[in-house]
C-alpha positions as CSV (number, residue, x, y, z in Angstrom):
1,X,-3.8,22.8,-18.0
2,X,-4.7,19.4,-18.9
3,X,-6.9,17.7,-16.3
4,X,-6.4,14.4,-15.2
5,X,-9.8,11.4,-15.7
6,X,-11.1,10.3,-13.1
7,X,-10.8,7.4,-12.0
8,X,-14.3,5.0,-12.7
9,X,-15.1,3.4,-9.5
10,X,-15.9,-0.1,-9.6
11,X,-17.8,-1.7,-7.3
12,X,-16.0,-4.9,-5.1
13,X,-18.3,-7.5,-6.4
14,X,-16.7,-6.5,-10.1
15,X,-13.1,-6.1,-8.9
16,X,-13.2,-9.5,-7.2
17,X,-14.9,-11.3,-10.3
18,X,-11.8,-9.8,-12.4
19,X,-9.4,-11.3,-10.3
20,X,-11.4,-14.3,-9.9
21,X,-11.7,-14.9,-14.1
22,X,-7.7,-14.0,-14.0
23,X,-7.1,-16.7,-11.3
24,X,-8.4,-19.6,-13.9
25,X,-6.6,-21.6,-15.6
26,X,-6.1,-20.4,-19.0
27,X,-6.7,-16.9,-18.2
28,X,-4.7,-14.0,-17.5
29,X,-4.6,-10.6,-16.5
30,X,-4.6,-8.9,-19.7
31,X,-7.0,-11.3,-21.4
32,X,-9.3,-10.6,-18.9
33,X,-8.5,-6.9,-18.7
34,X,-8.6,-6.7,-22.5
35,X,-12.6,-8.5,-22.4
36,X,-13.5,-5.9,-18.9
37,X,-12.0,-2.2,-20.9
38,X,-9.5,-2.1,-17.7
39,X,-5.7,-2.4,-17.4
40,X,-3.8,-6.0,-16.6
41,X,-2.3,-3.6,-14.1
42,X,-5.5,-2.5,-12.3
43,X,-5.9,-6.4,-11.6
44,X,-2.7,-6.7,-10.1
45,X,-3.6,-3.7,-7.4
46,X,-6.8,-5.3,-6.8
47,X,-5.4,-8.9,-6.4
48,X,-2.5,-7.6,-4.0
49,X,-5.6,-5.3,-1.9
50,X,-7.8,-8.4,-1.7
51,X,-4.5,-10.6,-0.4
52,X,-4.4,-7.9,2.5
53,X,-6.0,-8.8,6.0
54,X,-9.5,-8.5,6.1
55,X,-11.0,-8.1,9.5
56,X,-11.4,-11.7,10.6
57,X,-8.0,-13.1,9.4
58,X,-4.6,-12.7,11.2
59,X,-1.0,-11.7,10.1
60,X,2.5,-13.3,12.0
61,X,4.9,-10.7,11.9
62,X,8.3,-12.0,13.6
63,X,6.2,-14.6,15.6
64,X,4.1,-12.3,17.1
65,X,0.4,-12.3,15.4
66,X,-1.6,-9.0,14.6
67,X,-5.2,-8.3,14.0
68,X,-5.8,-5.4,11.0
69,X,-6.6,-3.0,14.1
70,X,-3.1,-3.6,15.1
71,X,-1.6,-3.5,11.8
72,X,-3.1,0.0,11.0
73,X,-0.9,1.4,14.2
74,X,2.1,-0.3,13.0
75,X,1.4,1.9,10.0
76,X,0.8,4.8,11.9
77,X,3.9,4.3,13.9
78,X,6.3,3.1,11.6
79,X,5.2,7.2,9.9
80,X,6.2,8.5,13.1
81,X,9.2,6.6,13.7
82,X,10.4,8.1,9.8
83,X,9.4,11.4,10.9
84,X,11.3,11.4,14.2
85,X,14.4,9.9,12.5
86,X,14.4,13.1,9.9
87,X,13.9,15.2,13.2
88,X,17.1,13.6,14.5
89,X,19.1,13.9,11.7
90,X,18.4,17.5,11.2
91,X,18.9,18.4,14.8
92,X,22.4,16.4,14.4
93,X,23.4,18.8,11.5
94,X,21.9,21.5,13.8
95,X,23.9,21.2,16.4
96,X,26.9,20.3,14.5
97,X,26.6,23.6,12.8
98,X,26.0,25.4,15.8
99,X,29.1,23.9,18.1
100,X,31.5,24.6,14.8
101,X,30.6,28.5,14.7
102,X,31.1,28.8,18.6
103,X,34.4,28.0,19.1
């Protein structure tokens, strides 16, 4: 069994100076990949994390604004809300099944 590299960490200062050199003008993200040994890819990922909220900055989501604290349980529920809507669906087939074979 082949085993899979792990992946080199870099530290934050180095992931934001990539996306900073890819952000100039002339530059992109595989010329600056290509010069760094990384993928254009990997600058992409840490372009789209950095664009995130941080912990001072705000997000408006249908009018209503939400600090990161509150953004991690809107994660948290929207899982539970996908759980409890395969839950539902099940028990629908359940009792479906159930209320056929009785009668």
């Amino acid at each position: 069994m082949e085993r899979k590299k792990k992946a080199q960490p870099y530290t934050e200062t180095f992931r934001k100076e990539a996306v900073r050199r890819a952000d100039l003008p002339g530059n992109s993200n595989r010329s600056v990949a290509a010069e760094l040994g990384i993928s254009a890819q990997q600058i992409y990922n840490w372009r789209r994390q950095f664009s995130r909220l941080t912990d001072k900055q705000f997000s408006r989501v249908n009018g209503v604004q939400f600090k990161t604290d509150d953004s991690e349980e809107i994660k948290r529920l929207k899982r539970q809300l996908t759980d409890l809507k395969e839950e539902n669906e099940f028990l629908k087939k359940a009792s479906a099944y159930f209320a056929k074979n009785q009668g």
